[in-house]
BAZAKOL-967658 format. One record per atom (N, C-alpha, C): x, y, z. Coordinates in steps of 0.001 Angstrom, whole numbers, padded with zeros to 6 digits, always signed. Layout:
N
XYZ;...
This chain:
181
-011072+051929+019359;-011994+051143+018555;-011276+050565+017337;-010485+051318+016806;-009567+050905+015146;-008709+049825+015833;-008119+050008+016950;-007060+049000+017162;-007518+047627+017914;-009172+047767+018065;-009741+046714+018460;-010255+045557+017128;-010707+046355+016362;-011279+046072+015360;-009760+045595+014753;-008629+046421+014327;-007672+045520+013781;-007114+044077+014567;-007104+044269+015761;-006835+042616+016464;-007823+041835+016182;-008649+041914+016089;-010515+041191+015629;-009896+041242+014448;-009943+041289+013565;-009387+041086+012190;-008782+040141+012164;-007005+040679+012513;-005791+039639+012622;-006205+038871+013163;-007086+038533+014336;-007512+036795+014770;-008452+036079+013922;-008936+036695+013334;-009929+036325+012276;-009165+035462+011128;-008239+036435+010709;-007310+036393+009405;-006674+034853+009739;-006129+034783+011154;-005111+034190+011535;-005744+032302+011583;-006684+032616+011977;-007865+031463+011867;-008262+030745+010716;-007787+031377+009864;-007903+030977+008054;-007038+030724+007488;-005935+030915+007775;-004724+030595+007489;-004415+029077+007310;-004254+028664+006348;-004473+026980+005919;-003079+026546+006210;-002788+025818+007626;-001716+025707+008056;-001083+024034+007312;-000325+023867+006807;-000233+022795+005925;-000237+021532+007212;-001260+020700+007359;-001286+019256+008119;-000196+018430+007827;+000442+017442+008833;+001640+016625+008280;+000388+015252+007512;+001089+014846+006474;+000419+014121+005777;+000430+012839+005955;-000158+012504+006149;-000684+010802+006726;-000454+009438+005743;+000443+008645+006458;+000638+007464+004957;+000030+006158+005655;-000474+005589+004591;-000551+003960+004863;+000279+003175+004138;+001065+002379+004692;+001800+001644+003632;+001605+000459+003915;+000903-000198+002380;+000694-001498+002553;+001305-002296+001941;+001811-003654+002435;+002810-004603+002305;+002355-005429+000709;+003284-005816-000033;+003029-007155-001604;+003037-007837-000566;+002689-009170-001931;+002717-010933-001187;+003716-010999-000701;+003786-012119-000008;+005151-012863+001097;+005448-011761+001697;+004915-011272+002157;+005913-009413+002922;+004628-009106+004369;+005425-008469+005002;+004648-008346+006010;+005505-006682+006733;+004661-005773+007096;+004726-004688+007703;+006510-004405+008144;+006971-005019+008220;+008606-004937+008476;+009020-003980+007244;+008990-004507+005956;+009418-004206+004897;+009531-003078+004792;+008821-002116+005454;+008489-000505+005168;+009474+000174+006763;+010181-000249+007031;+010851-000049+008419;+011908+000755+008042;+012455+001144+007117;+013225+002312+006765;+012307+003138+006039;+011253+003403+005395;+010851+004030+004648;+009773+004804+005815;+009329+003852+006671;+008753+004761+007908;+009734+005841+008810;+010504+005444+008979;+011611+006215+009175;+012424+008037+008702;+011960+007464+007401;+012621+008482+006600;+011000+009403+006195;+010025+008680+006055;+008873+009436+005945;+008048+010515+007687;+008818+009436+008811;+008214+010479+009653;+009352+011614+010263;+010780+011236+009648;+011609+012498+009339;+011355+013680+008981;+010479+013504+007880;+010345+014979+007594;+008454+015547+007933;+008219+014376+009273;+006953+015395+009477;+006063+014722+009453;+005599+013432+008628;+004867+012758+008042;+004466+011678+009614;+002912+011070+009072;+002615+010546+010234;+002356+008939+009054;+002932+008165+009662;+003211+006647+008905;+002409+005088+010182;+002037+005222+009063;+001519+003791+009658;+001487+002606+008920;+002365+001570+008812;+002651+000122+007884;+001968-001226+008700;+000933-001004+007940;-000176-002604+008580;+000592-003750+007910;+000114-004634+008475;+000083-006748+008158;-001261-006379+007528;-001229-007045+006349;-002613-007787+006206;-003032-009057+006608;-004229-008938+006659;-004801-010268+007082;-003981-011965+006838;-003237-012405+007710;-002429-013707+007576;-001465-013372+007274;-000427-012317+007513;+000481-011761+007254;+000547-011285+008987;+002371-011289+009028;+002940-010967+010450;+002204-011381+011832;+001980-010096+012492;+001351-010181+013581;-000425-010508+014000;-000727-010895+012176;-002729-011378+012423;-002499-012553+011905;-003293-012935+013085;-003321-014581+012776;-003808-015456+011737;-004424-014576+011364;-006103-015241+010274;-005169-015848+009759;-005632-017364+010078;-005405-018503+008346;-005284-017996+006930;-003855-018189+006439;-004076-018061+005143;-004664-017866+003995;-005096-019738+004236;-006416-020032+003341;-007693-019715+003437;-007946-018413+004711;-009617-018282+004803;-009303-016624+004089;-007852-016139+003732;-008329-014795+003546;-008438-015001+002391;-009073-013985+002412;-010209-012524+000399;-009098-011307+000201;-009462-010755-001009;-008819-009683-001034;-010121-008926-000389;-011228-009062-000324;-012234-008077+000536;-011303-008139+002250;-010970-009011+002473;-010489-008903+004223;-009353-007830+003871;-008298-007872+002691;-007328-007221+002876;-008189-005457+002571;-009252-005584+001812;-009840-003644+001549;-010103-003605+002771;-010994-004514+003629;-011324-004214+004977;-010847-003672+006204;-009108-004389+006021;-008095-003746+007168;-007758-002714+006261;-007338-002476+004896;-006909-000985+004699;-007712+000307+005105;-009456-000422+005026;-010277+000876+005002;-010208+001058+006833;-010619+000010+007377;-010556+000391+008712;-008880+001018+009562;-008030+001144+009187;-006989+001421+009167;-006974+003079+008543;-007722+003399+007507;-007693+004814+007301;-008817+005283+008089;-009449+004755+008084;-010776+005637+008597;-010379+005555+010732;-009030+005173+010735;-008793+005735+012126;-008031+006441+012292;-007522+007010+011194;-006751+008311+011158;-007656+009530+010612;-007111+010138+011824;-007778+012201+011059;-007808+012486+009720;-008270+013017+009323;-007930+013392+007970;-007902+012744+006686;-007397+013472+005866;-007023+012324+004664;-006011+011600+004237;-005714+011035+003925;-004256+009844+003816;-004671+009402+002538;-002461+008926+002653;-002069+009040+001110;-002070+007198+001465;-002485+006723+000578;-002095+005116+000512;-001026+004513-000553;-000238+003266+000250;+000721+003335-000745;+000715+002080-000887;+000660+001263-002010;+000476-000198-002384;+001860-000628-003494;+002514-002005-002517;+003575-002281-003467;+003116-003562-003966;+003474-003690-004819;+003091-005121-005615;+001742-005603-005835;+001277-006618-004977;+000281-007113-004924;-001351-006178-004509;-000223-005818-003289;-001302-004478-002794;-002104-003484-003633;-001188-002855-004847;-001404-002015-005660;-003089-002895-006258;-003692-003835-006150;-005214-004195-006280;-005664-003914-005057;-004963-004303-003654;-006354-004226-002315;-006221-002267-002220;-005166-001614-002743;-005507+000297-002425;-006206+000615-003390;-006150-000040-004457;-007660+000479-005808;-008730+000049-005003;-009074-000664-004545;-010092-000926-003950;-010566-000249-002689;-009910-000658-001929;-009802+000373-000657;-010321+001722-001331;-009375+002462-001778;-010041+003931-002301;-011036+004132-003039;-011842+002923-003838;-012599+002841-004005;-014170+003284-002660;-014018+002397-001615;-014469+002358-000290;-014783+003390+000329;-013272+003852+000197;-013315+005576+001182;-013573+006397+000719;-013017+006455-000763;-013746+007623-001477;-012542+008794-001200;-012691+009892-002395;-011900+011208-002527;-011732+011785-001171;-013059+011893-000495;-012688+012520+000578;-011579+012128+001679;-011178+010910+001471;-010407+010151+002350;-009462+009907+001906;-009268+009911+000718;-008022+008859-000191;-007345+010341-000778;-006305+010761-000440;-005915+012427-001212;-004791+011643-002171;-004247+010448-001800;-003517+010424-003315;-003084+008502-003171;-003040+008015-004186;-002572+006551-004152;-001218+006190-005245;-000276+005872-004169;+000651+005277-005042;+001137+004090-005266;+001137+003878-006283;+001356+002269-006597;+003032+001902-006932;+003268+001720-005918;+005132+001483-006026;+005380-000026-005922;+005921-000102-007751;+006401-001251-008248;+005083-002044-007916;+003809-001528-008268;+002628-002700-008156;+001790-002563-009123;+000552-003612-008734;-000080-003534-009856;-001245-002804-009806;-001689-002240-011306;-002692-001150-011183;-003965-002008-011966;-004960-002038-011316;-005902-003315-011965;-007167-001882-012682;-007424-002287-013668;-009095-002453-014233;-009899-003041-013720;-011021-002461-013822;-012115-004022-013552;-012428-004862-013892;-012082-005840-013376;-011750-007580-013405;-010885-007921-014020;-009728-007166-013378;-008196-007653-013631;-008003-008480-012147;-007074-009489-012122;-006493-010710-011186;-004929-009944-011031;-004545-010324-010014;-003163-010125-009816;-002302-011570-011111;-002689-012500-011043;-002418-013436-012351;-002671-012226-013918;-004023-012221-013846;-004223-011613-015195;-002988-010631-015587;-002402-009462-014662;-001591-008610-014863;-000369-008882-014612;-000461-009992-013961;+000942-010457-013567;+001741-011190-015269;+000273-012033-015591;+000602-012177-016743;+000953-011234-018150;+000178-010279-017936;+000466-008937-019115;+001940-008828-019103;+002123-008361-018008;+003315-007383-017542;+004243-008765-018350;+004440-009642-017892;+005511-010579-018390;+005317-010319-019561;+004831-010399-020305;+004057-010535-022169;+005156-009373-022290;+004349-008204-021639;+005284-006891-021996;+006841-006649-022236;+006998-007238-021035;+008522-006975-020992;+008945-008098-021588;+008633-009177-022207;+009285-010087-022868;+009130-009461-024594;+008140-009013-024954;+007910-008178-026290;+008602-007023-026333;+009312-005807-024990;+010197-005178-024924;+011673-005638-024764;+012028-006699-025402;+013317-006986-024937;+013915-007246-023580;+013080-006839-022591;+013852-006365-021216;+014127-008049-020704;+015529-008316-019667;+015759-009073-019085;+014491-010085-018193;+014427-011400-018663;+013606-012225-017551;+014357-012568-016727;+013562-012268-015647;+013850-012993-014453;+014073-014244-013972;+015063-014879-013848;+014967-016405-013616;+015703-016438-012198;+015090-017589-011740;+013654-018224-011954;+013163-017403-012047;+011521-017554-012300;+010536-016296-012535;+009717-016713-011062;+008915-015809-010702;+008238-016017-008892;+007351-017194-009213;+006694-017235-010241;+005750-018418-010469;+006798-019795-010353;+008086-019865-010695;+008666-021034-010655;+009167-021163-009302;+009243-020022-008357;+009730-020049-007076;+009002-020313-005967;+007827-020658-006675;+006615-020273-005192;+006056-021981-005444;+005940-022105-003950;+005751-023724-003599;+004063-023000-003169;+003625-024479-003568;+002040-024196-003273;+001536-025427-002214;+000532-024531-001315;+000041-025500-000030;-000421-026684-000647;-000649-027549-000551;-001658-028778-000855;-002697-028529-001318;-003400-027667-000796;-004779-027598-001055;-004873-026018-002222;-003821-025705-002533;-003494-024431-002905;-004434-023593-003204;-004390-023322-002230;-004921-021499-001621;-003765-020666-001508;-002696-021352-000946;-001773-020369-000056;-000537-020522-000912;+000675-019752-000825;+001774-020338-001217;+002563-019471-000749;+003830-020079-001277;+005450-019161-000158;+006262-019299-001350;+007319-018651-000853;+008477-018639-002181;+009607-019650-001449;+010096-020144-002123;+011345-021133-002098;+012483-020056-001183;+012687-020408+000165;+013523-019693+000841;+014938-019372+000091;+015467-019732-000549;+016960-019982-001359;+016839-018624-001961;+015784-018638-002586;+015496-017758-003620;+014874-016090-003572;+014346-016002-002214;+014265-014795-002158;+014686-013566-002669;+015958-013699-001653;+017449-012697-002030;+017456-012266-003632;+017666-013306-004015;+017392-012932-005597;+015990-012704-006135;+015207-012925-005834;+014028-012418-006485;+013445-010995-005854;+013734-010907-005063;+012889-009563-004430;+013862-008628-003550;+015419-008931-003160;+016540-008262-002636;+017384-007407-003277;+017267-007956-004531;+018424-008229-005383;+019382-007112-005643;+018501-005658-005523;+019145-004293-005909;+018625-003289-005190;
């Protein structure tokens, strides 16, 4: 009976045991960038265990959607539907531009879904901050900190559609604006 009752136990015990889950990433792409960008960093993140998944947003890479018809609501839309098809909870990771559609997004999903958001090299918005509005701060900043401008700066590099909705960066210029180091 004791040595029944101790295996009934130990399976009990063993059942509770909070086995650490591999942790789930979304990594979502800045402007001009598309799901490629994260192709070593997926790499090195499902190295040690990690389960990675790097979307296109909407008019970006492999989705077709017109440019000029997307929202940043289409881009919360593929982030949220994109987490909410993974188990569990997931870490979201927003570079640049993104760092507004994963505030939002986690907004959407909520704590229970969102276990941590990182904003690498992006922007972290308030409410009713613009990727302009902060785009603009940040320059203010680092021009009132001394720190090196960028020249060209992306605003002088980026050609705008006709009808400007959309825009691209001056191919020449990439390398140096977003390669560089």
């Amino acid at each position: 009976m004791e040595t029944t009752f101790l295996i009934l136990l130990f399976t009990v015990l063993l059942q509770t045991v909070s086995y650490p889950l591999p942790k789930t990433y979304i990594l979502v792409h800045g402007a001009w960038h598309e799901a490629w960008c994260w192709k070593k960093v997926v790499l090195m993140l499902e190295a040690n265990g990690s389960r990675v998944l790097a979307i296109d947003l909407p008019g970006h890479g492999t989705d077709k959607t017109p440019m000029a018809t997307v929202t940043l609501n289409d881009y919360v839309q593929r982030i949220v539907a994109s987490a909410n098809a993974q188990t569990g909870p997931i870490i979201l990771v927003g570079h640049s531009k993104a760092g507004v559609a994963i505030a939002q997004a986690a907004e959407v999903l909520g704590k229970e879904k969102v276990s941590k958001l990182v904003f690498l090299d992006a922007f972290m918005p308030d409410n009713g901050d613009s990727v302009f509005s902060l785009a603009g701060k940040a320059e203010a900043q680092n021009k009132a900190a001394g720190k090196p401008v960028l020249k060209p700066s992306v605003s002088e590099s980026m050609v705008l559609s006709e009808d400007k909705k959309t825009s691209r960066i001056k191919p020449e210029l990439v390398k140096i604006l977003f390669y560089h180091d």
